[in-house]
CHARMM-style PDB file with segment names, atoms N, HN, CA, C and O in Angstrom:
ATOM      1  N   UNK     1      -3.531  -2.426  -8.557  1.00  0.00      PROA
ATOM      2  CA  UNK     1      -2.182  -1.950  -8.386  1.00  0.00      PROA
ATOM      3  C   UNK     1      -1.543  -2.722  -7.236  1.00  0.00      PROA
ATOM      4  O   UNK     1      -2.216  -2.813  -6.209  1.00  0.00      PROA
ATOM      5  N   UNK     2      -0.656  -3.141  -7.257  1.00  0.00      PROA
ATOM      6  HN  UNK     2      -0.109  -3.067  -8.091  1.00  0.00      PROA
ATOM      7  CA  UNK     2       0.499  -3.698  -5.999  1.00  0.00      PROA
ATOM      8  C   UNK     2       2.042  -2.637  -5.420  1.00  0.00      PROA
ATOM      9  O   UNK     2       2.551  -1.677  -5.999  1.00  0.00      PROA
ATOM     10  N   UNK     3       2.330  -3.113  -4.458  1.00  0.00      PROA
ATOM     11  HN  UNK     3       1.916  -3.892  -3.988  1.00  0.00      PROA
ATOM     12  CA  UNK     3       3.290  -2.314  -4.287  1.00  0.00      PROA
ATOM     13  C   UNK     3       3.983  -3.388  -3.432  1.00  0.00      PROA
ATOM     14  O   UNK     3       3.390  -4.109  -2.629  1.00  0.00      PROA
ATOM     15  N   UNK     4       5.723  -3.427  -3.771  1.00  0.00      PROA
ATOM     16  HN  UNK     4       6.204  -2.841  -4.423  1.00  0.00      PROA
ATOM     17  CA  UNK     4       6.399  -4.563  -2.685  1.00  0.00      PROA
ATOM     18  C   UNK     4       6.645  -3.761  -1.231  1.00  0.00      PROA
ATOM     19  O   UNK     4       7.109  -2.651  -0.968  1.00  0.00      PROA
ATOM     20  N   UNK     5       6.054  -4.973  -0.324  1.00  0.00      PROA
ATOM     21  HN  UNK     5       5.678  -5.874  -0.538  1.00  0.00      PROA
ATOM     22  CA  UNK     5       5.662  -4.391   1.289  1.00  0.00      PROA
ATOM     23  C   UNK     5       7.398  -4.073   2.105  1.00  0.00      PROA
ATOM     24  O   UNK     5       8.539  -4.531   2.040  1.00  0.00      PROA
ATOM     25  N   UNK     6       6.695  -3.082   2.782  1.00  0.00      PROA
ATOM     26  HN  UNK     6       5.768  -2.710   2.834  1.00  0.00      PROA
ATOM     27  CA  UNK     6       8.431  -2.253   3.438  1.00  0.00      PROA
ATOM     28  C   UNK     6       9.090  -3.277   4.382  1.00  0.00      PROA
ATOM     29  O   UNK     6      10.285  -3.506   4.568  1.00  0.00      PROA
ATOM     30  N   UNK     7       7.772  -3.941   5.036  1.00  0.00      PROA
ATOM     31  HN  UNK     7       6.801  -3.755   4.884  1.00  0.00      PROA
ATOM     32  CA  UNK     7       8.147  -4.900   6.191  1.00  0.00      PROA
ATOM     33  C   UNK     7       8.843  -6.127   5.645  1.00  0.00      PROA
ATOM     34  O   UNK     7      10.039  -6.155   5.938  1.00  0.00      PROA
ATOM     35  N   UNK     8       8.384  -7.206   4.889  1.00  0.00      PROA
ATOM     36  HN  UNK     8       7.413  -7.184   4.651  1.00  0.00      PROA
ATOM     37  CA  UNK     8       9.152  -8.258   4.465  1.00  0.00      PROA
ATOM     38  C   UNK     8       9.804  -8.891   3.126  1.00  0.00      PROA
ATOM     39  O   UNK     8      10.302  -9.953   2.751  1.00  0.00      PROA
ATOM     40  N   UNK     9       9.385  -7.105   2.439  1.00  0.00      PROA
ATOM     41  HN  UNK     9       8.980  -6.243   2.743  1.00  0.00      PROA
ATOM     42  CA  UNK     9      10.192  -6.957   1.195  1.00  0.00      PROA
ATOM     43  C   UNK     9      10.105  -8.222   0.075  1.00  0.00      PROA
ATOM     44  O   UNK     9      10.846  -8.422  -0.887  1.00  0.00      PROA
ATOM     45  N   UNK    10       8.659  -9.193   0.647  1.00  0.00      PROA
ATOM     46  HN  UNK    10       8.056  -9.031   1.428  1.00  0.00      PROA
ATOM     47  CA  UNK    10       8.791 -10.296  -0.232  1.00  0.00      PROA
ATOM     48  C   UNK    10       7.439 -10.424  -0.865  1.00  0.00      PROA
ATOM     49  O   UNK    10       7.349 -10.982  -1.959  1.00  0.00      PROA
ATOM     50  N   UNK    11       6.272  -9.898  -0.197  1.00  0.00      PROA
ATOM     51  HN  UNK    11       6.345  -9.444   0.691  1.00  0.00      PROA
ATOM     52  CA  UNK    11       5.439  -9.970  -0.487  1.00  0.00      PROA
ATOM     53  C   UNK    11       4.791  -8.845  -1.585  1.00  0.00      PROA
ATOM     54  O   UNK    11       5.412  -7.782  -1.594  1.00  0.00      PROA
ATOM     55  N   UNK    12       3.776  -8.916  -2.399  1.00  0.00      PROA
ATOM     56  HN  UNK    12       3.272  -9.780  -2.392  1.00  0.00      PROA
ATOM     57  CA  UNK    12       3.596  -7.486  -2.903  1.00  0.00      PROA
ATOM     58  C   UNK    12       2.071  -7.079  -2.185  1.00  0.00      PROA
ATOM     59  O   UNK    12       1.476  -8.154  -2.117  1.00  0.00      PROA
ATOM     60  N   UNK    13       1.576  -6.469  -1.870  1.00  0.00      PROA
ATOM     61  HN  UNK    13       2.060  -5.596  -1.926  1.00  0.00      PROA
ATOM     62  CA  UNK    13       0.836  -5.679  -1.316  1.00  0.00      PROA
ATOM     63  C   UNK    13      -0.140  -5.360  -2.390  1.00  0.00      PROA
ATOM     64  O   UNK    13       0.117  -4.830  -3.471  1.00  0.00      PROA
ATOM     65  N   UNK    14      -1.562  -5.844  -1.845  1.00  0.00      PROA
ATOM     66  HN  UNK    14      -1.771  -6.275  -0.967  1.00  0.00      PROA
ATOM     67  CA  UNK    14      -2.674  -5.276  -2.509  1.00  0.00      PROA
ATOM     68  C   UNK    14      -3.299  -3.735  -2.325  1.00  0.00      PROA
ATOM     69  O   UNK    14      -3.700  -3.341  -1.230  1.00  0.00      PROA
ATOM     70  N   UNK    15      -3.321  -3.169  -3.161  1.00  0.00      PROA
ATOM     71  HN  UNK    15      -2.995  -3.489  -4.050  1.00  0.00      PROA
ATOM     72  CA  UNK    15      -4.361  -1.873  -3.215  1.00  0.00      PROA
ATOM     73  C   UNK    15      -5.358  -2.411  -2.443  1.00  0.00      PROA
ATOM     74  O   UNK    15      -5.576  -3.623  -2.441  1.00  0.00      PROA
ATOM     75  N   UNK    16      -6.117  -1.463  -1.647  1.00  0.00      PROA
ATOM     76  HN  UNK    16      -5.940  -0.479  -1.648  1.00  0.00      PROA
ATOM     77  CA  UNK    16      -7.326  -1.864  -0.654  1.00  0.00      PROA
ATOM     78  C   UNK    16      -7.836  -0.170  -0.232  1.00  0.00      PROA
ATOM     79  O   UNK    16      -8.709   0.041   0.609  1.00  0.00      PROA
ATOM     80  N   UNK    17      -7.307   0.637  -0.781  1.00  0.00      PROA
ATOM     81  HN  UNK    17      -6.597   0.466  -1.464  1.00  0.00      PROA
ATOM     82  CA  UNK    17      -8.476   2.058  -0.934  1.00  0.00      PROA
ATOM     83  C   UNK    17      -7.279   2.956  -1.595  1.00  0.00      PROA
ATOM     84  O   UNK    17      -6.053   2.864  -1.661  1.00  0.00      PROA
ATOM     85  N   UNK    18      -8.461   4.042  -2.133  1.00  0.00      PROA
ATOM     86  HN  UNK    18      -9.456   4.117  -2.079  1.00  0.00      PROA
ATOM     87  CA  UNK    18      -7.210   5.241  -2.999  1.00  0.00      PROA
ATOM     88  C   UNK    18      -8.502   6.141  -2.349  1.00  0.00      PROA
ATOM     89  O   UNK    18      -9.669   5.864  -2.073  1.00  0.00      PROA
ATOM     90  N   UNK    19      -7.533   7.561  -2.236  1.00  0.00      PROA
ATOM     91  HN  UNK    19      -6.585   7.786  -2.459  1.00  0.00      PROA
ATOM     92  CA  UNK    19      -8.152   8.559  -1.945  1.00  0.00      PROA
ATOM     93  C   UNK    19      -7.397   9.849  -1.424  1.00  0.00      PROA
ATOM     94  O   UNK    19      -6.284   9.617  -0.952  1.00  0.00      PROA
ATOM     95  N   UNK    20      -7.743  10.955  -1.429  1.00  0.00      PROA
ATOM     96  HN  UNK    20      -8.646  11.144  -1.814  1.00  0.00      PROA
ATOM     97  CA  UNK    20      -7.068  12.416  -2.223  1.00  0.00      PROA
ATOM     98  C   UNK    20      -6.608  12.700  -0.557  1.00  0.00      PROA
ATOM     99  O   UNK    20      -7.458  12.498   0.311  1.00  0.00      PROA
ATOM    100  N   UNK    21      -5.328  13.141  -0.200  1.00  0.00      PROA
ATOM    101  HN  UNK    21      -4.637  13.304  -0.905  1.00  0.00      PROA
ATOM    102  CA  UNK    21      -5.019  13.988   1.163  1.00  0.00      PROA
ATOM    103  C   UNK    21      -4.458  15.006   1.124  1.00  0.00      PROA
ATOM    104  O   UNK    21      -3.291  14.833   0.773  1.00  0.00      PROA
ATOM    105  N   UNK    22      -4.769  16.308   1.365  1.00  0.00      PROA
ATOM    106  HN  UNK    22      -5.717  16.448   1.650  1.00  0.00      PROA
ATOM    107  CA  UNK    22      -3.813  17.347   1.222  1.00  0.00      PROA
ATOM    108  C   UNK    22      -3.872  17.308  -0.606  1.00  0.00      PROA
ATOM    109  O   UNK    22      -2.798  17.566  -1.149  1.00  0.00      PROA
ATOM    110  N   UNK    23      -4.620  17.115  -1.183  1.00  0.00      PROA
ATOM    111  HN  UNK    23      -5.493  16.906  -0.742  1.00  0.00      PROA
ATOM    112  CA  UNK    23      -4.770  17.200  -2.495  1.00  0.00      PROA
ATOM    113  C   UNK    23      -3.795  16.419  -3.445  1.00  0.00      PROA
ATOM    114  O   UNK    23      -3.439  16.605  -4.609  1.00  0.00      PROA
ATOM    115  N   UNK    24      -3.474  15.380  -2.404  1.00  0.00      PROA
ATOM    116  HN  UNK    24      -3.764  15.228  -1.459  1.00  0.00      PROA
ATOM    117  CA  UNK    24      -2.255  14.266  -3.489  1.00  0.00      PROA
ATOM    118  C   UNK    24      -3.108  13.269  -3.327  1.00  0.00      PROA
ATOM    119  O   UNK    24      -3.908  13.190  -2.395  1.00  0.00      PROA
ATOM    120  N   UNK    25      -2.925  12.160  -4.572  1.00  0.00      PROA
ATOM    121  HN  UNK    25      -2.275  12.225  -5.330  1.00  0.00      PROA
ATOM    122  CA  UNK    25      -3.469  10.665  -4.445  1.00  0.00      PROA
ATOM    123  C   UNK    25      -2.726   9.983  -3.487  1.00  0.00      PROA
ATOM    124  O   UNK    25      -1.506  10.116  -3.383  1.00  0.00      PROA
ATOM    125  N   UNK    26      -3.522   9.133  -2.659  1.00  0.00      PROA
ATOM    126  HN  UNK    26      -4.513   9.025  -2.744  1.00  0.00      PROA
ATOM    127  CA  UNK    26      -2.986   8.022  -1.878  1.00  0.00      PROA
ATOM    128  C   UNK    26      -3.446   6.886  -1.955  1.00  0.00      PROA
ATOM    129  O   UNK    26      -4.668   6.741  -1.911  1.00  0.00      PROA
ATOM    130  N   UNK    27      -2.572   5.762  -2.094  1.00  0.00      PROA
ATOM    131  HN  UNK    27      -1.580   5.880  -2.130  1.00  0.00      PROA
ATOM    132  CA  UNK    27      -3.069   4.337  -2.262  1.00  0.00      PROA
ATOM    133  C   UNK    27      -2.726   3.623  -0.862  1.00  0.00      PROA
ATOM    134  O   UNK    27      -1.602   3.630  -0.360  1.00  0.00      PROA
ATOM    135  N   UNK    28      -3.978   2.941  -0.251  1.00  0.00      PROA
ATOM    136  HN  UNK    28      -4.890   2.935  -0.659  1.00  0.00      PROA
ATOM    137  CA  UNK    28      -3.075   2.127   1.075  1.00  0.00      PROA
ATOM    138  C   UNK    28      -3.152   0.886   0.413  1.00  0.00      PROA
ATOM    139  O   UNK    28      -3.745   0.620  -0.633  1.00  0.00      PROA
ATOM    140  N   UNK    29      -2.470   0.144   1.161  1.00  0.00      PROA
ATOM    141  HN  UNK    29      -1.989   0.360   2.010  1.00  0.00      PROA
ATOM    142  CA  UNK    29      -2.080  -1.297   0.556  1.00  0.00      PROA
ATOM    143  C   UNK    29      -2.022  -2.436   2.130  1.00  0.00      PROA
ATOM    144  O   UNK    29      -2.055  -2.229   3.343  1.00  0.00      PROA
ATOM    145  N   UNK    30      -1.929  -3.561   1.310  1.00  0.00      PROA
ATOM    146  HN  UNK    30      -1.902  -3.729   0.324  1.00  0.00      PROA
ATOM    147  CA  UNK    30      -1.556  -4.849   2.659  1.00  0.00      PROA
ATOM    148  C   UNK    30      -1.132  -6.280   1.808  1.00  0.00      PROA
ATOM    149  O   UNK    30      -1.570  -6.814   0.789  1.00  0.00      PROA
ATOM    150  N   UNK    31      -0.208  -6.557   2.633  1.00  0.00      PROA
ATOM    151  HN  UNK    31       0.148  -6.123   3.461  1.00  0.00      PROA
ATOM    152  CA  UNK    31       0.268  -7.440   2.540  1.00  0.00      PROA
ATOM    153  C   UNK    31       0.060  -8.832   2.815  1.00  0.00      PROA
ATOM    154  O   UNK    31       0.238  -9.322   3.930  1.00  0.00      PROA
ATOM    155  N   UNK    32      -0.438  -9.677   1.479  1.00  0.00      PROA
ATOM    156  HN  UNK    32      -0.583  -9.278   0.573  1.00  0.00      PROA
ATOM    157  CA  UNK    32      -1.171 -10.597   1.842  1.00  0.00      PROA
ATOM    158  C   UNK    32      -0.148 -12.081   2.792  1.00  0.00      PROA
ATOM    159  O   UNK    32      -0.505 -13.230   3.053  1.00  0.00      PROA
ATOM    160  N   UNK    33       0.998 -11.444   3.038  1.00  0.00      PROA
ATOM    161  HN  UNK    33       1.288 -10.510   2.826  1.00  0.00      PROA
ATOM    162  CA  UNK    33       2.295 -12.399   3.213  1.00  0.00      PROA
ATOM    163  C   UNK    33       2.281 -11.934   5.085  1.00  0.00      PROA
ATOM    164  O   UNK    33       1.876 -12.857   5.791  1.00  0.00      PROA
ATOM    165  N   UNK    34       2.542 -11.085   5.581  1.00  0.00      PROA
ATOM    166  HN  UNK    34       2.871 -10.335   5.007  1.00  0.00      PROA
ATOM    167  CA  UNK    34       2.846 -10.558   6.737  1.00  0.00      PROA
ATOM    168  C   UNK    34       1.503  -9.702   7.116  1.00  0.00      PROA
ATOM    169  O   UNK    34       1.392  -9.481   8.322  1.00  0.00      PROA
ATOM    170  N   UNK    35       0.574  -9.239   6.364  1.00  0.00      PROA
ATOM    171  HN  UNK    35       0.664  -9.419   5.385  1.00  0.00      PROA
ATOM    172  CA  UNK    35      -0.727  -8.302   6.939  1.00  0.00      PROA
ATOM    173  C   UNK    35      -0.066  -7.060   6.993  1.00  0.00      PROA
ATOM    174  O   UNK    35      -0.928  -6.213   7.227  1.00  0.00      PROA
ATOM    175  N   UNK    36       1.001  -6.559   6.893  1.00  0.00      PROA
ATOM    176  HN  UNK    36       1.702  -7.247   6.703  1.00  0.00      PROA
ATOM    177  CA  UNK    36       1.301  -4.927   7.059  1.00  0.00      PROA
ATOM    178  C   UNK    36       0.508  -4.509   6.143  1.00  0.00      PROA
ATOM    179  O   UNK    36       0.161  -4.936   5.042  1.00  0.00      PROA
ATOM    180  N   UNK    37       0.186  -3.264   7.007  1.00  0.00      PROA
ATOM    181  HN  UNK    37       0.469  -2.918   7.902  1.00  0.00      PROA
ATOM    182  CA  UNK    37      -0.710  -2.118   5.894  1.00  0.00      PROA
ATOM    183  C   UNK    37       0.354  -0.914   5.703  1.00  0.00      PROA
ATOM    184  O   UNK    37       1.083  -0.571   6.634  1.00  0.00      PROA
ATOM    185  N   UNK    38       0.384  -0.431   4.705  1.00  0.00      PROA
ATOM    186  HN  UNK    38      -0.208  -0.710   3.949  1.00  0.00      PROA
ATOM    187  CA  UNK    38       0.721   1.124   4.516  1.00  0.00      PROA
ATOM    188  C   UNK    38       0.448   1.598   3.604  1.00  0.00      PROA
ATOM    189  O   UNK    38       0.089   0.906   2.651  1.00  0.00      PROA
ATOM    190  N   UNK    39       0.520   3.271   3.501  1.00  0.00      PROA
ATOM    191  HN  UNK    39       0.813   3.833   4.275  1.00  0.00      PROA
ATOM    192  CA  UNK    39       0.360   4.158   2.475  1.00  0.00      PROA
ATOM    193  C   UNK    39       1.117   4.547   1.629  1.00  0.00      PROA
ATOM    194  O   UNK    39       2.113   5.046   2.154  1.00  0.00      PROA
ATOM    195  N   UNK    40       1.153   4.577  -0.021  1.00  0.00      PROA
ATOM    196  HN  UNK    40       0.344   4.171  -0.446  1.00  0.00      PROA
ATOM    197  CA  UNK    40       1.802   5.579  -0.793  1.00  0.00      PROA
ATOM    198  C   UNK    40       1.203   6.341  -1.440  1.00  0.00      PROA
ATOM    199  O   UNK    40       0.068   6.223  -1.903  1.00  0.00      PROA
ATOM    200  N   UNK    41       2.140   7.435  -1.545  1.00  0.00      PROA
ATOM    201  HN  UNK    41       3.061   7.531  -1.170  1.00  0.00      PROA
ATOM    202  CA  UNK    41       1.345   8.637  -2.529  1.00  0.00      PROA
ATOM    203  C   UNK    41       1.448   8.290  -3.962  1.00  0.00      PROA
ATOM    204  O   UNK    41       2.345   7.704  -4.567  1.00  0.00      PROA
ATOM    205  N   UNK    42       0.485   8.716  -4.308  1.00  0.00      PROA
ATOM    206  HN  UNK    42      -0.243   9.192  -3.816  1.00  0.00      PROA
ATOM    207  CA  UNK    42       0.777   8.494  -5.801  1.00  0.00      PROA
ATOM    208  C   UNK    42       1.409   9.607  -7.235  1.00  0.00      PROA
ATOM    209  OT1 UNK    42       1.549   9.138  -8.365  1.00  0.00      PROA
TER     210      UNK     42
END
């Protein structure tokens, strides 16, 4: 899964773990363009 990164809006962001919080899916991601990491829910 990819997701386009918040920081430089150019890169898309690799999946790099999924796992349950508060009983929602979460995917973190990073950006192979800038290195930002972040989380979305799924």
């Amino acid at each position: 899964m990819k997701a386009r990164c918040p920081n430089c809006n150019e890169g898309l962001g690799e999946q790099v773990r999924k796992y349950v919080s508060d009983g929602s899916p979460v995917a973190d991601f990073v950006c192979p363009d800038c290195d930002h990491e972040w989380a979305l829910p799924l």
